[in-house]
C-alpha positions as a LaTeX table, in Angstrom:
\begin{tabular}{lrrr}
\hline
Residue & $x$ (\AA) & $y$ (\AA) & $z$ (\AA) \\
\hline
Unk1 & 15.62 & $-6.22$ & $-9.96$ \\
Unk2 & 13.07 & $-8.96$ & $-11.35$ \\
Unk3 & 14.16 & $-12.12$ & $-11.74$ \\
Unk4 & 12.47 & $-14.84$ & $-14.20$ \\
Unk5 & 12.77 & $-18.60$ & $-12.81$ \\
Unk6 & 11.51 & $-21.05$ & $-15.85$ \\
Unk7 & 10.69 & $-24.47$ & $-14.38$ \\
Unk8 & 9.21 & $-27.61$ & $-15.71$ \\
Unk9 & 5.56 & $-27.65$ & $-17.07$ \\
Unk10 & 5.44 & $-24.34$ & $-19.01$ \\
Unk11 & 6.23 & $-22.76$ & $-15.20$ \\
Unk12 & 7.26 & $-19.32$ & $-14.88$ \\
Unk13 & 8.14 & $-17.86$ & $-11.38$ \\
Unk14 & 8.47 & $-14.01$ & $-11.72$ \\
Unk15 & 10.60 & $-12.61$ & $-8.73$ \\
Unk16 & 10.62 & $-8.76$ & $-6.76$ \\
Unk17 & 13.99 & $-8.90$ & $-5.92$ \\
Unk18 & 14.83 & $-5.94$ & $-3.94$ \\
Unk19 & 14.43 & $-6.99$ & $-0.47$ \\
Unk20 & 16.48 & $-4.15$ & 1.11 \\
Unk21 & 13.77 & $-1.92$ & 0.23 \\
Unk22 & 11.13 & $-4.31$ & 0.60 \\
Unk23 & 11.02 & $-4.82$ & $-3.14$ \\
Unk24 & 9.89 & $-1.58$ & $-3.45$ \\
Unk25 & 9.32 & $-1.11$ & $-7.44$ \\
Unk26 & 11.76 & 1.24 & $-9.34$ \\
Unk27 & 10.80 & 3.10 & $-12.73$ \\
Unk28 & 13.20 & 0.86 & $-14.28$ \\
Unk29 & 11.33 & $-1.98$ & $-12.55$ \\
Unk30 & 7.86 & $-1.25$ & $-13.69$ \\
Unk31 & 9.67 & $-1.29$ & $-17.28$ \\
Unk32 & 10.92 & $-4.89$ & $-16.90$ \\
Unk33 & 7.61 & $-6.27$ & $-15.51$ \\
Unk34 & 5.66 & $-5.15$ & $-18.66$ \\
Unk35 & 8.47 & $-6.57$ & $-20.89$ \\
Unk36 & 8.13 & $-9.95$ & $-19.04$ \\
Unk37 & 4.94 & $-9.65$ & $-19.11$ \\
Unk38 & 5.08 & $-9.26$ & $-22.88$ \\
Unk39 & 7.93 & $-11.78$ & $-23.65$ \\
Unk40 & 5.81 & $-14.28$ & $-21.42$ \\
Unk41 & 2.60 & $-13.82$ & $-22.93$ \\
Unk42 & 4.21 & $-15.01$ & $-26.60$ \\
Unk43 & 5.34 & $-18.16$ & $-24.98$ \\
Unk44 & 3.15 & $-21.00$ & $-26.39$ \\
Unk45 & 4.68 & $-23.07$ & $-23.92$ \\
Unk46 & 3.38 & $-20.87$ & $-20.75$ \\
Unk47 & 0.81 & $-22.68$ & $-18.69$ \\
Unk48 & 1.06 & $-20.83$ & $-15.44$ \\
Unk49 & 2.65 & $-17.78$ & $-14.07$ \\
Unk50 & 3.49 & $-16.99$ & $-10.45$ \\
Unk51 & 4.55 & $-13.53$ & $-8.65$ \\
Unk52 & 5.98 & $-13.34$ & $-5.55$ \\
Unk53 & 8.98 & $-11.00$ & $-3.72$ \\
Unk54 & 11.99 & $-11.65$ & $-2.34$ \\
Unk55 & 12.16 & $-12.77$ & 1.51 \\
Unk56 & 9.24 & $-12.67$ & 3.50 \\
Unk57 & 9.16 & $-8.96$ & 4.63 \\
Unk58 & 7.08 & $-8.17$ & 1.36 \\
Unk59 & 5.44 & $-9.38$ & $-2.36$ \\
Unk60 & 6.04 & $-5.57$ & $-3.12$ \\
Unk61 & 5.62 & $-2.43$ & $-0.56$ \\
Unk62 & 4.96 & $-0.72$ & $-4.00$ \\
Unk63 & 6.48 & 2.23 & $-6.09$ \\
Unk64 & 10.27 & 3.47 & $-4.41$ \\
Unk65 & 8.98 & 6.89 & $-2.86$ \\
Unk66 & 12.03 & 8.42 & $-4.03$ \\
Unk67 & 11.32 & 7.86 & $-7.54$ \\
Unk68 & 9.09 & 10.87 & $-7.10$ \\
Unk69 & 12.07 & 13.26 & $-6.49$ \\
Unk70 & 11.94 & 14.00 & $-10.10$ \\
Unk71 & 7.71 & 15.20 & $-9.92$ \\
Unk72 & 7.91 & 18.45 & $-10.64$ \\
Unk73 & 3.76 & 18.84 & $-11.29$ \\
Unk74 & 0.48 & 17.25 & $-12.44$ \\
Unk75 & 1.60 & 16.28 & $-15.65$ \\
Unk76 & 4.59 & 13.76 & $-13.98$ \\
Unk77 & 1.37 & 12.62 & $-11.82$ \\
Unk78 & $-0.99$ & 11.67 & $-14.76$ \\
Unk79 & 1.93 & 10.11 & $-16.82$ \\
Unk80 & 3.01 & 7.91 & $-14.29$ \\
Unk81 & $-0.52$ & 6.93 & $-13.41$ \\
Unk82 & $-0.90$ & 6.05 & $-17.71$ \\
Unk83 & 2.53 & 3.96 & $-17.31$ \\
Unk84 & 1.10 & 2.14 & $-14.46$ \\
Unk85 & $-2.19$ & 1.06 & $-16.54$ \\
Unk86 & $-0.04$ & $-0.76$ & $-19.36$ \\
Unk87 & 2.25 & $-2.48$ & $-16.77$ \\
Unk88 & $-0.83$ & $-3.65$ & $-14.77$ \\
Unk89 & $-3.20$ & $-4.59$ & $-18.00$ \\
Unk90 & $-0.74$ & $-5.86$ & $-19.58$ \\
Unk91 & $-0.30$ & $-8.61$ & $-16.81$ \\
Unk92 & $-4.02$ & $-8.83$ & $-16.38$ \\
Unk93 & $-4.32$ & $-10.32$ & $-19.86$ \\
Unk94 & $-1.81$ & $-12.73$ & $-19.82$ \\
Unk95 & $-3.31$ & $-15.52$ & $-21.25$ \\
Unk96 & $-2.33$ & $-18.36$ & $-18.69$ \\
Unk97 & $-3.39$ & $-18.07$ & $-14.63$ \\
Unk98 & $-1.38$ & $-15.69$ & $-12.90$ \\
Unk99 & $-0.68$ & $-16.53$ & $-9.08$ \\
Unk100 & 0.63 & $-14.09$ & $-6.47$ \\
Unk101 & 2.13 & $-15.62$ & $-3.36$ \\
Unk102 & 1.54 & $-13.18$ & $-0.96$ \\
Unk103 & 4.29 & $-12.42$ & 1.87 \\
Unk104 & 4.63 & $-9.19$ & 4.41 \\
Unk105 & 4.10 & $-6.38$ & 2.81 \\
Unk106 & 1.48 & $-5.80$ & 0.01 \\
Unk107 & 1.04 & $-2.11$ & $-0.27$ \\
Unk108 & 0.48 & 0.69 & $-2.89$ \\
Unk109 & 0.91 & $-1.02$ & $-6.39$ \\
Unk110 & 1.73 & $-4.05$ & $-5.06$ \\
Unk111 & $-1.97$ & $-4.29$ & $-4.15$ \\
Unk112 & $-2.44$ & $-3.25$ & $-8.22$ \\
Unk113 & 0.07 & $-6.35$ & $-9.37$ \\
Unk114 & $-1.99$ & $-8.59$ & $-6.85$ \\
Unk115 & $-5.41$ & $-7.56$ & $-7.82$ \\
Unk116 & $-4.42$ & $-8.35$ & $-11.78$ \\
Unk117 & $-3.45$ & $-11.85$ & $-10.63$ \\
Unk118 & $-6.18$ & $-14.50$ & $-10.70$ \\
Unk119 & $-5.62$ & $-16.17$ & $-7.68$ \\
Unk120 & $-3.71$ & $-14.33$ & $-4.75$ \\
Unk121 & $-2.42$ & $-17.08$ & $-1.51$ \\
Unk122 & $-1.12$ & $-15.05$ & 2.00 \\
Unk123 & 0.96 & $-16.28$ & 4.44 \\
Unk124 & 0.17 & $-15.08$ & 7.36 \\
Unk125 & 2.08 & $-12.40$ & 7.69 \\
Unk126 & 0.70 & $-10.27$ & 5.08 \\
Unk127 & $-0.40$ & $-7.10$ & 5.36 \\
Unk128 & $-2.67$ & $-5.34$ & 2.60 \\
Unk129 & $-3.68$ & $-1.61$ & 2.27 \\
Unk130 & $-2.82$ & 1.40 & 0.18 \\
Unk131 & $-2.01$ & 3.56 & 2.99 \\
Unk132 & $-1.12$ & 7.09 & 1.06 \\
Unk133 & $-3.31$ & 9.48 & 2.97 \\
Unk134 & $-1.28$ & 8.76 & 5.87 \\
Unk135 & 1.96 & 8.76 & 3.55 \\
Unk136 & 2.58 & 10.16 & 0.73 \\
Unk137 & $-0.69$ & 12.66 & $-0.01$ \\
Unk138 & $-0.86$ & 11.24 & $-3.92$ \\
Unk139 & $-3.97$ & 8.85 & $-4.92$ \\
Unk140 & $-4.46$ & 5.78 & $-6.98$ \\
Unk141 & $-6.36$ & 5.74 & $-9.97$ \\
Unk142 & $-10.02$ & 4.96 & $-11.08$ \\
Unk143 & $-9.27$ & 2.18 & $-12.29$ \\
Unk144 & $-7.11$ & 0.42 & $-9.75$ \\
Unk145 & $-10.10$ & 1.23 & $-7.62$ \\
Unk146 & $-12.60$ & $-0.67$ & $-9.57$ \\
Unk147 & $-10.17$ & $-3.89$ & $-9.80$ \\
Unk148 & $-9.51$ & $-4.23$ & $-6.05$ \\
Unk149 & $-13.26$ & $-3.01$ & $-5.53$ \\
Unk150 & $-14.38$ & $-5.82$ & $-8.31$ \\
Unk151 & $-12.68$ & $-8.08$ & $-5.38$ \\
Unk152 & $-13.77$ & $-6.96$ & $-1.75$ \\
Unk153 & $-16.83$ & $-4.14$ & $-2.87$ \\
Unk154 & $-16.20$ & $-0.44$ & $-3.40$ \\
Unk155 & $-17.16$ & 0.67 & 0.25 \\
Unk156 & $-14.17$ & $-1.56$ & 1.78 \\
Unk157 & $-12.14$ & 0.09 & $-0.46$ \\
Unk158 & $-13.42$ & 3.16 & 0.29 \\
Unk159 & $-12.78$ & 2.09 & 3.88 \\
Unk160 & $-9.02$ & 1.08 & 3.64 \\
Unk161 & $-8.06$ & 4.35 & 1.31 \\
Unk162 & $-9.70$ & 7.17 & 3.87 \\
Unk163 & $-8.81$ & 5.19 & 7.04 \\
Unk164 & $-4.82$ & 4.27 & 5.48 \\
Unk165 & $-4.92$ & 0.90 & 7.78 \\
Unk166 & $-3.54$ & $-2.54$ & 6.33 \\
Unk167 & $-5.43$ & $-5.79$ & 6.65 \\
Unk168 & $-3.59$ & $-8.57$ & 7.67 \\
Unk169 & $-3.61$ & $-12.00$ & 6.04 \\
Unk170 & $-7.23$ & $-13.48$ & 7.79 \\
Unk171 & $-9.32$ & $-10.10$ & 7.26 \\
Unk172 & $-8.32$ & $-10.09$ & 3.53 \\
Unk173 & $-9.23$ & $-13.43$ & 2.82 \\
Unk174 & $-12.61$ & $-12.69$ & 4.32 \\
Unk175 & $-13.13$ & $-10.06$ & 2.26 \\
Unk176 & $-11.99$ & $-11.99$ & $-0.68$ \\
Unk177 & $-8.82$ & $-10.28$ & $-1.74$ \\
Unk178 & $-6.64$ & $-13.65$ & $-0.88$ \\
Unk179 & $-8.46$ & $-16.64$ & $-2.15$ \\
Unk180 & $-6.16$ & $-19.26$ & 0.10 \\
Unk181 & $-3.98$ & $-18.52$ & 3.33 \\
Unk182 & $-1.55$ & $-21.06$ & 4.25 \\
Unk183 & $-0.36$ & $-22.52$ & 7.46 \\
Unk184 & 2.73 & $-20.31$ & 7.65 \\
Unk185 & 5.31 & $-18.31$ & 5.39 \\
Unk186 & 7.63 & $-21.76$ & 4.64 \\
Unk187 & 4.84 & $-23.30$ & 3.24 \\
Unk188 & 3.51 & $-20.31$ & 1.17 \\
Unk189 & 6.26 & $-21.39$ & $-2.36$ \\
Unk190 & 5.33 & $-24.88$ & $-2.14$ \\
Unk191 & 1.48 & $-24.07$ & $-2.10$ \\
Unk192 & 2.10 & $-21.67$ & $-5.00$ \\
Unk193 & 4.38 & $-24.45$ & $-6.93$ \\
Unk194 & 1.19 & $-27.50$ & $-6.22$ \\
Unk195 & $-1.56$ & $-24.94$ & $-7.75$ \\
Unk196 & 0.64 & $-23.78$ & $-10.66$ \\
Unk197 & 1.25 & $-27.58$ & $-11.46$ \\
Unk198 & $-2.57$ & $-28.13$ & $-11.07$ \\
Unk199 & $-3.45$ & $-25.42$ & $-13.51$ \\
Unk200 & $-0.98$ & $-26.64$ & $-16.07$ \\
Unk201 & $-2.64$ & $-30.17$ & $-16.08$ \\
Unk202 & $-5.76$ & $-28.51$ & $-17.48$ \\
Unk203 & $-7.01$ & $-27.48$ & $-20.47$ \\
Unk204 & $-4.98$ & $-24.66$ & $-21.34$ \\
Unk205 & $-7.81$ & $-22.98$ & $-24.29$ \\
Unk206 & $-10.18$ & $-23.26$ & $-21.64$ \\
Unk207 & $-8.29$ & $-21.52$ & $-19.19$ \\
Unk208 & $-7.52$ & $-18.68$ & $-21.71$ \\
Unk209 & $-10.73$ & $-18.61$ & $-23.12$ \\
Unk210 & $-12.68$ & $-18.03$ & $-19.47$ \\
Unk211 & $-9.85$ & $-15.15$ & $-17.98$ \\
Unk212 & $-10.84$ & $-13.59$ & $-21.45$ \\
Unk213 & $-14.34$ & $-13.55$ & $-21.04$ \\
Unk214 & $-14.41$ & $-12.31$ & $-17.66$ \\
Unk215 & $-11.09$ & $-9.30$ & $-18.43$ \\
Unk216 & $-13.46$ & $-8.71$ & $-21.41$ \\
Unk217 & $-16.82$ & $-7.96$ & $-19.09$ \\
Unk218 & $-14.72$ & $-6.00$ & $-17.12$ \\
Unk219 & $-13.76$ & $-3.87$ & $-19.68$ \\
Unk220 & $-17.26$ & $-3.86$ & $-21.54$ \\
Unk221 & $-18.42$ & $-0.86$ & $-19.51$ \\
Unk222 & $-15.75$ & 2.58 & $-19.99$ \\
Unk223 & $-14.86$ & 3.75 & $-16.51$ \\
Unk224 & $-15.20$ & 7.71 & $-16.24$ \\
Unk225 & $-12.00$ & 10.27 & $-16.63$ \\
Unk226 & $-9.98$ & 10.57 & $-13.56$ \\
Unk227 & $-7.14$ & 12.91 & $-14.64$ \\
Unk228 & $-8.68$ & 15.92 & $-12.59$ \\
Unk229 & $-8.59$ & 13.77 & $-9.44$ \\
Unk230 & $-4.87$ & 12.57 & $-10.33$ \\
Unk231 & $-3.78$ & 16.27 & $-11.48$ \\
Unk232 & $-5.45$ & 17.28 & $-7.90$ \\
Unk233 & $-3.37$ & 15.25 & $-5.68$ \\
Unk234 & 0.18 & 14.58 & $-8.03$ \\
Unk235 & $-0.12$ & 18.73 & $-8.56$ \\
Unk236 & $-0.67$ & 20.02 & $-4.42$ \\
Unk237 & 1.60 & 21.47 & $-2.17$ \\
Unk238 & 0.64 & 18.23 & 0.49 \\
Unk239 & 2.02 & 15.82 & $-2.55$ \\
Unk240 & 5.62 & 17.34 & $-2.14$ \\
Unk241 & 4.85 & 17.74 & 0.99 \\
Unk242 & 4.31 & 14.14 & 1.99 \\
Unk243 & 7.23 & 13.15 & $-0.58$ \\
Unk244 & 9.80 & 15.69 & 1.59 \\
Unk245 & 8.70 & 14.31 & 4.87 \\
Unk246 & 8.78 & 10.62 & 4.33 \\
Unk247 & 12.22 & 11.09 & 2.79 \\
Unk248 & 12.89 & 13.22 & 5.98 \\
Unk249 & 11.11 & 10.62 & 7.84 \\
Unk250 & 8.87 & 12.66 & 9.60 \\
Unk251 & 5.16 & 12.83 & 9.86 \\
Unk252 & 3.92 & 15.33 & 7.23 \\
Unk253 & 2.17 & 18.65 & 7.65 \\
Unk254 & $-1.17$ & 18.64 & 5.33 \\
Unk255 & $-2.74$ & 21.84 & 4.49 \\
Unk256 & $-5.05$ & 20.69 & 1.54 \\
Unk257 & $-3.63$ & 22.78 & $-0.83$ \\
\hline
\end{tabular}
């Protein structure tokens, strides 16, 4: 579930709300978040936009591994990744600041929904990493690799995909994926509320006009095809292999094939 909270100011708050399963995303889930995402980015009266999950175990401990059940081969792999890429661009180009407010668990495509925010504040508590070698034997795509690398440099990347570790709320702000980190989880909201209200004092063409130029030099260069590497990992025996064991909850087997 995703729930929208409109306050004063042209103030969206856009809620995980799954916190039994850490607000692990759904299918269904992915769905809503590009709708709002749409719906939002028509609002002439949006000025801000912030993300955040439910209870402070996680913002999102990304996709629901059991979604996967239904994989049955590389195609399923590729198609999700493409599903992914609208959801995530889509809130990438909203045309108002997007905030994430950052508690526990930030993992998988929660990292992706982060990255596409322009500013991201931790509490603490948070723990950030894409930790799939060590999980479910899949990969992320190219280009979810160049946004979080366009943030901490492709060899930390590198580093926290082949090593499968999470950084916790002080090493990610050094490395520049959080831009703030609060005192402590009860004051993480509030801090989120103060800068959304700060950004909707200001000029909001501006505002548009400058995430534009920079989503726009982003984009300016094509990124090269990745659909071999996806079909690779989506298509192998160690994908259903990870997917049986953490549904078993055991530690997988890998073979590499």
């Amino acid at each position: 579930m995703i729930r929208v909270e409109r306050r004063e100011r042209g103030i969206v708050w856009v809620v995980f709300d799954r916190p039994q399963a850490r607000n692990a995303m759904t299918f269904a889930m992915w769905q809503r978040l590009r709708e709002i995402t749409v719906e939002l980015a028509a609002d002439p009266s949006l000025r801000a936009v912030v993300l955040t999950g439910s209870g402070d175990a996680a913002f999102v401990a990304g996709t629901d591994i059991a979604e996967f059940r239904a994989f049955r081969g590389a195609d399923d792999g590729v198609a999700y990744e493409a599903r992914m890429h609208g959801v995530v661009d889509a809130l990438e180009a909203l045309p108002v600041p997007a905030i994430a407010a950052i508690a526990g668990a930030c993992t998988g495509g929660g990292v992706s929904i982060a990255a596409a925010c322009d500013l991201r504040i931790g509490a603490p508590g948070t723990r950030i990493g894409v930790p799939i070698a060590r999980t479910l034997g899949n990969c992320i795509s190219l280009r979810n690799v160049a946004r979080v690398g366009e943030l901490i440099g492709l060899d930390k990347v590198k580093a926290l995909l082949l090593s499968g570790v999470l950084l916790d709320a002080d090493d990610a702000h050094r490395l520049g994926f959080l831009t703030e980190v609060v005192s402590d989880a009860a004051s993480l909201h509030a801090r989120a509320q103060e800068q959304a209200e700060a950004i909707a004092t200001l000029a909001p063409l501006t505002l548009r006009a400058s995430k534009e130029m920079v989503r726009r030099l982003r984009s300016a260069t094509p990124l090269p095809d990745d659909e071999d590497l996806i079909r690779l990992c989506y298509g192998s025996h160690d994908f259903r292999e990870g997917l049986t064991a953490f549904l078993d909850k055991r530690r997988p087997h890998w073979t590499g094939e």
